[in-house]
C-alpha positions in Angstrom: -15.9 16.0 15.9 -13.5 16.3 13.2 -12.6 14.3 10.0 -10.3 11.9 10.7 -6.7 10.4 8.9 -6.0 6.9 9.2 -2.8 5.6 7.8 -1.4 2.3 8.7 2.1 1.9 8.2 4.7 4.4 9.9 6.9 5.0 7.0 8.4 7.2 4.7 5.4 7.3 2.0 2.9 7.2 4.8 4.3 10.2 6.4 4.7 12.2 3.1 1.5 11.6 2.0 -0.3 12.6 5.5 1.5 15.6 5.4 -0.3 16.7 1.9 -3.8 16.1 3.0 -3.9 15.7 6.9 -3.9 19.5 8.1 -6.6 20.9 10.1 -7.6 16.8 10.7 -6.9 13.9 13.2 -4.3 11.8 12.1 -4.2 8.2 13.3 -0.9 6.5 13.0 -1.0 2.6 13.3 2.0 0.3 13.0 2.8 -2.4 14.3 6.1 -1.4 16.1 5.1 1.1 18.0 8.1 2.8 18.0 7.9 3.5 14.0 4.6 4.9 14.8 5.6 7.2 18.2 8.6 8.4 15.9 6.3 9.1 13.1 3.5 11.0 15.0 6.2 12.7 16.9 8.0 14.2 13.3 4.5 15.5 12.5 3.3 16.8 16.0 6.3 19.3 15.9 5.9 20.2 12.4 1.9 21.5 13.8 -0.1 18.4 13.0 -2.6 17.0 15.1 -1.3 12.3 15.8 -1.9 9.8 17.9 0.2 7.1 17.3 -1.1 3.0 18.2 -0.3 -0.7 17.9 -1.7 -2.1 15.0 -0.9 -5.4 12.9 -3.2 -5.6 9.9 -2.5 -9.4 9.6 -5.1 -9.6 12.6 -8.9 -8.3 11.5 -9.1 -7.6 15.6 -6.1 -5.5 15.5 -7.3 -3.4 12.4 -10.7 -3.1 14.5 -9.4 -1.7 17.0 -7.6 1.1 15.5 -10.6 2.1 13.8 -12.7 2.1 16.5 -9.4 4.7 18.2 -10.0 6.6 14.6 -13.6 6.8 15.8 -13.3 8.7 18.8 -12.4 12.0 17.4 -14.7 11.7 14.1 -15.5 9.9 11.1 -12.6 8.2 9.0 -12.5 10.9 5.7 -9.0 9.5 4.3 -7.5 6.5 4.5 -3.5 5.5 3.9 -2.1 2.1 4.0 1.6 2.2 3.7 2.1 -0.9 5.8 3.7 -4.6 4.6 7.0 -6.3 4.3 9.4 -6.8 1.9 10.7 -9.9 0.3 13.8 -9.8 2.2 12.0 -8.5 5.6 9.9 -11.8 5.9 9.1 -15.6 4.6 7.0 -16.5 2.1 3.7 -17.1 5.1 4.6 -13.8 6.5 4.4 -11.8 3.4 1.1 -13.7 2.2 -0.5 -12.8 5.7 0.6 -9.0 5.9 0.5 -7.9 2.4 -2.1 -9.9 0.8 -4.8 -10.9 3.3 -4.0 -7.9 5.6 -4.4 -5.4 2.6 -7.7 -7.2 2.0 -8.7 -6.8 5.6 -7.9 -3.0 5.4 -9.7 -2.5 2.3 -13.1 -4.6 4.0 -13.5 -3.0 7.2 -12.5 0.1 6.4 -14.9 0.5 3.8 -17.9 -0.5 6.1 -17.2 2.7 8.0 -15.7 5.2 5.7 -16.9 8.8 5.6 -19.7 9.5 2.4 -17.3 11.1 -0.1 -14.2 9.7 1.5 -11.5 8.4 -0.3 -8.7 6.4 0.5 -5.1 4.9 -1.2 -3.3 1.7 -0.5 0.3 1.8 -1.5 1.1 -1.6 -3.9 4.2 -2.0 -6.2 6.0 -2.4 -9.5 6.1 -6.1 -8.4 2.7 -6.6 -9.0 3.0 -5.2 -12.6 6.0 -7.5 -13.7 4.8 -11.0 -12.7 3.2 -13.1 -16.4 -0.4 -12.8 -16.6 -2.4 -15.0 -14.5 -5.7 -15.0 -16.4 -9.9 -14.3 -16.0 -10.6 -16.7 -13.4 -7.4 -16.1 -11.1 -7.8 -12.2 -11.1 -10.9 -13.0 -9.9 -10.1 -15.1 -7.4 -8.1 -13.0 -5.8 -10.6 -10.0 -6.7 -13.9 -11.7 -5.0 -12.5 -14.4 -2.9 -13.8 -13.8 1.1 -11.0 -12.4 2.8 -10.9 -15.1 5.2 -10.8 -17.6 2.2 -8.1 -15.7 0.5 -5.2 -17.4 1.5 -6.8 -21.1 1.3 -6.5 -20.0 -2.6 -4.9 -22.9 -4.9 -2.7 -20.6 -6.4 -1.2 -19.2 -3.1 -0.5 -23.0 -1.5 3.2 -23.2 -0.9 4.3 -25.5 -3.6 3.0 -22.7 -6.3 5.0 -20.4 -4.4 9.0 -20.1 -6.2 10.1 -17.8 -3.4 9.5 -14.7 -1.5 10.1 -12.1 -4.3 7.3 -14.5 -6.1 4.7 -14.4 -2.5 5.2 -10.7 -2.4 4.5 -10.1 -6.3 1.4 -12.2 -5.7 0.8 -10.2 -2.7 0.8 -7.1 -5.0 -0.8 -8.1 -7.7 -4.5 -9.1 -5.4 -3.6 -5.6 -4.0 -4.8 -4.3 -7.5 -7.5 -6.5 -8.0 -8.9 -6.1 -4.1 -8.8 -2.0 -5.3 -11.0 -2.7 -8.2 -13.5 -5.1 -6.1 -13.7 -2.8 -3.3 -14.3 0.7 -5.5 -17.4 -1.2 -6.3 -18.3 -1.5 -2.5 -16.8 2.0 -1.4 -18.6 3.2 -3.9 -22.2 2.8 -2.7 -21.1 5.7 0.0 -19.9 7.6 -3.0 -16.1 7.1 -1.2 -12.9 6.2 -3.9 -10.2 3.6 -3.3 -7.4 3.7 -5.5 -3.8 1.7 -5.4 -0.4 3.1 -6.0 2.6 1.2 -7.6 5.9 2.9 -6.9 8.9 1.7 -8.1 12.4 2.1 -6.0 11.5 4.9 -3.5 14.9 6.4 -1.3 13.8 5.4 2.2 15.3 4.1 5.2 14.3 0.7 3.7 15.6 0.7 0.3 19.1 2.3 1.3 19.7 -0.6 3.4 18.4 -2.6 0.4 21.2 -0.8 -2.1 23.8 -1.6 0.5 22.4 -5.5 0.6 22.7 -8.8 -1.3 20.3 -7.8 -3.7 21.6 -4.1 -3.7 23.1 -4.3 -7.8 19.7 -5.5 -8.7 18.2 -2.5 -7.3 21.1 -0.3 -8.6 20.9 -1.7 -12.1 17.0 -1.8 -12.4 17.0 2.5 -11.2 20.5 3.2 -13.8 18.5 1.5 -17.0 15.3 2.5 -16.2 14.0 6.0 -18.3 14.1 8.3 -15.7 17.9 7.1 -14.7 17.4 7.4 -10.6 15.1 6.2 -7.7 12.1 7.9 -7.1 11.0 9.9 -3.4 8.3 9.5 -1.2 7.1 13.1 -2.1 6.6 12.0 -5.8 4.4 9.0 -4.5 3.0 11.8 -2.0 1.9 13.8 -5.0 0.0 11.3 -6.6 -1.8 10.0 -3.6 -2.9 13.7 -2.8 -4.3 14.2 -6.6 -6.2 10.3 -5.8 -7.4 11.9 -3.0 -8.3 15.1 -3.4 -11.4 16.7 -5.4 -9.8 17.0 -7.9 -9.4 13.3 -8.3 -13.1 12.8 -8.2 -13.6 10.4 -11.4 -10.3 8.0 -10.6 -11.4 5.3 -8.4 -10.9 1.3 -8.5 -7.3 2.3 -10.4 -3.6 1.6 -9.7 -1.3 4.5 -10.6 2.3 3.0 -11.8 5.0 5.7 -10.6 8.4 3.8 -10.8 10.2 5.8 -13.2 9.8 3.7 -16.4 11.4 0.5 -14.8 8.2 -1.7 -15.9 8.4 -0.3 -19.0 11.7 -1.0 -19.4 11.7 -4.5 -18.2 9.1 -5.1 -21.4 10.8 -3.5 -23.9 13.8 -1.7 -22.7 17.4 -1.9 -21.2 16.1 -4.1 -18.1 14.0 -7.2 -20.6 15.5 -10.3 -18.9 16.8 -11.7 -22.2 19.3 -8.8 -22.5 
């Protein structure tokens, strides 16, 4: 028996960051096109890691079982990835809600019942999340606490508080932080750390065909005024995770780590305020 990698969401980000911390383990690769996740195992199996790729759709708590129950075979679960969701222009408002919100919550749950003592594990969020107005005590904790299966019966997730699906998927993101912080409680009883990460615009498949789309000027604009003047790469994000993860991460858990170049920052009180 071995430790085991499961990361759910055959990406980019996913693959960079199972690349820093999956050698010498069994990696577990769940999406739910199973083509993403045979192409993603298959990358790594020739570059000498040790996948399995399977179905998985984290907007169904059976589906999410069952991969970890695959996970189980070969060992305990030691690290845990979630890359997985949908964009605001992959999906309608329901879909987004479902994948990214209550299906990040789902993750978080279950895989915490069964995570290895000392385990730690990362759920990638966004710099959505972190440019939405404030929503106050009682609705961070509402989406903190709430029962998963409650979640999206929330007053403040109902379709007519709902603008559109940039709005469901910054909503989305923002209970991805608060979930973190609830569940580090929880994890933490097995002495395992969950943390979230935040990127900004990462250069994948995805956002090129985003830049070369309807809303591709926002994206240019908001990377050309930000500080750091460019889009980010999943090995940046990949760096990050494997400090969250690693020893010598040992006293960050419950946390979300904003890596988007300075665009948040600059939407505050920089080039990209929406009053300029």
């Amino acid at each position: 028996m071995t430790d085991v990698v499961l990361l759910t969401g055959a990406g980019q980000i996913g693959m960079a960051i199972a690349r820093r911390i999956g050698h010498g383990k069994k990696i577990i690769i769940g999406d739910k096109n199973t083509d993403n996740a045979n192409s993603i195992a298959k990358i790594m199996t020739e570059a000498g890691f040790d996948c399995e790729a399977h179905e998985c759709d984290i907007s169904s708590r059976d589906s999410i079982r069952n991969i970890i129950k695959e996970a189980q075979k070969y060992g305990e679960i030691a690290y845990f990835i979630n890359a997985a969701g949908v964009s605001p222009s992959q999906a309608p408002i329901e879909a987004i809600l479902k994948v990214d919100l209550y299906g990040t919550a789902v993750l978080l749950e279950e895989v915490g019942k069964v995570i290895k003592e000392g385990g730690s594990g990362v759920t990638i969020s966004s710099q959505s999340g972190h440019r939405m107005k404030q929503l106050g005590a009682e609705i961070d904790e509402q989406l903190a606490m709430t029962p998963t299966e409650e979640l999206l019966g929330l007053e403040v997730l109902q379709p007519e508080n709902i603008e559109d699906t940039l709005h469901a998927y910054q909503m989305a993101k923002r209970c991805n932080v608060k979930r973190v912080m609830y569940e580090a409680c929880r994890w933490g009883e097995k002495g395992a750390r969950i943390n979230s990460i935040s990127p900004g615009i990462i250069v994948t498949p995805l956002a090129i065909d985003e830049f070369n789309g309807p809303r591709g000027d926002f994206y240019k604009n908001m990377f050309a005024n930000c500080p750091s003047g460019r889009p980010g790469t999943a090995d940046e994000v990949a760096s990050v995770a494997k400090l969250l993860m690693s020893d010598e991460g040992a006293f960050i858990t419950g946390s979300d780590i904003l890596i988007d170049g300075g665009a948040t920052a600059s939407y505050f009180y920089g080039k990209l305020r929406p009053e300029l």
